[in-house]
Legacy VTK file of the C-alpha trace (Angstrom):
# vtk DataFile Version 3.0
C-alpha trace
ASCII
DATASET POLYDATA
POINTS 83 float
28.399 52.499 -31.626
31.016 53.638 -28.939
34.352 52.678 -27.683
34.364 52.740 -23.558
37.067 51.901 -21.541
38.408 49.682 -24.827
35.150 48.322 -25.415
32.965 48.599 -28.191
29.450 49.091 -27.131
26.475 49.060 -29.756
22.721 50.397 -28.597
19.723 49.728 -30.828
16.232 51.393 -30.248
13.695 48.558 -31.064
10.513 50.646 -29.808
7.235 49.990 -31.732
5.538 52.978 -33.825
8.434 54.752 -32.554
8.526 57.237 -36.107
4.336 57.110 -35.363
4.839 58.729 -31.839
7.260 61.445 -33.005
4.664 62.724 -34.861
2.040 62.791 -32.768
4.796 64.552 -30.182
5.702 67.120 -33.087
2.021 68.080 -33.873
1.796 68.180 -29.971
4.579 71.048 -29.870
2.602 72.982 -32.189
-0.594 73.079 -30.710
1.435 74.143 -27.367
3.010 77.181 -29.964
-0.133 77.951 -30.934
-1.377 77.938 -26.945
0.977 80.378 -26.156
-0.140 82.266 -29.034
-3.661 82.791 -27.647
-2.270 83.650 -24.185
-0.467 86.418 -25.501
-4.081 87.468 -27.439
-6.014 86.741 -24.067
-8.335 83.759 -26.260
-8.733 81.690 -23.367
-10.538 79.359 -24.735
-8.988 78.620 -27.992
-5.884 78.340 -25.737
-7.475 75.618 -23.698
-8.511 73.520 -26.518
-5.079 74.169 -27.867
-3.960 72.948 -24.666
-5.754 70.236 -24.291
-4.965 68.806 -28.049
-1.167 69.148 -27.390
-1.624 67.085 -23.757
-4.020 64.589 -25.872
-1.269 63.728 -28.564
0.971 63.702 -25.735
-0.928 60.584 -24.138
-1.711 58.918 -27.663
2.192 58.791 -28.449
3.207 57.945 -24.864
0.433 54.505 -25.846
1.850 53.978 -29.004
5.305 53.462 -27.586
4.169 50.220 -25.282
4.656 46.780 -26.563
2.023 45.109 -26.353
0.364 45.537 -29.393
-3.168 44.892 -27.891
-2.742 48.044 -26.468
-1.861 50.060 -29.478
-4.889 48.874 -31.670
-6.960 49.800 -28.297
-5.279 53.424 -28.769
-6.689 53.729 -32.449
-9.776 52.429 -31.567
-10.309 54.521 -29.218
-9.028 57.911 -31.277
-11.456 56.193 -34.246
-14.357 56.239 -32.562
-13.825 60.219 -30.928
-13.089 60.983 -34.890
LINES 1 84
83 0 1 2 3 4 5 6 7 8 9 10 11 12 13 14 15 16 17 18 19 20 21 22 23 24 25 26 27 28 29 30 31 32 33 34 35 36 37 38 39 40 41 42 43 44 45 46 47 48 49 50 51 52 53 54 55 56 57 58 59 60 61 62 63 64 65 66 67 68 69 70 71 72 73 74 75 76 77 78 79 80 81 82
């Protein structure tokens, strides 16, 4: 809530699986932390998977925050069947 100009002004987030997304996005920032971990060891390729884990749970909570919910149950099929 916020007073503007003498105007009262209240925002409301109504996102779905917004609380589902942020942790997808926090597990995200570690696997980048642990990335720049094996940089610093020169492990390549354990940085690249690391890499490419953070960028994937980037994508799944970026799908979880659309709408339509035909899309979201498409996300978890889809990270169901590459379990």
């Amino acid at each position: 809530m916020m007073l503007f100009k003498g105007q009262w002004f209240i925002a409301f987030d109504f996102r779905y699986n917004k609380q589902k997304a942020r942790e997808r996005l926090d597990a995200a920032e570690e696997f980048l932390k642990a990335s720049r971990i094996n940089r610093e060891k020169l492990l390549l390729r354990p940085m690249a998977e690391n890499l490419f884990a953070a960028i994937e749970l980037c994508i799944v909570a970026q799908m979880l925050l659309q709408a339509d919910k035909n899309y979201t149950r498409l996300c978890q099929t889809i990270m169901t069947s590459l379990s």
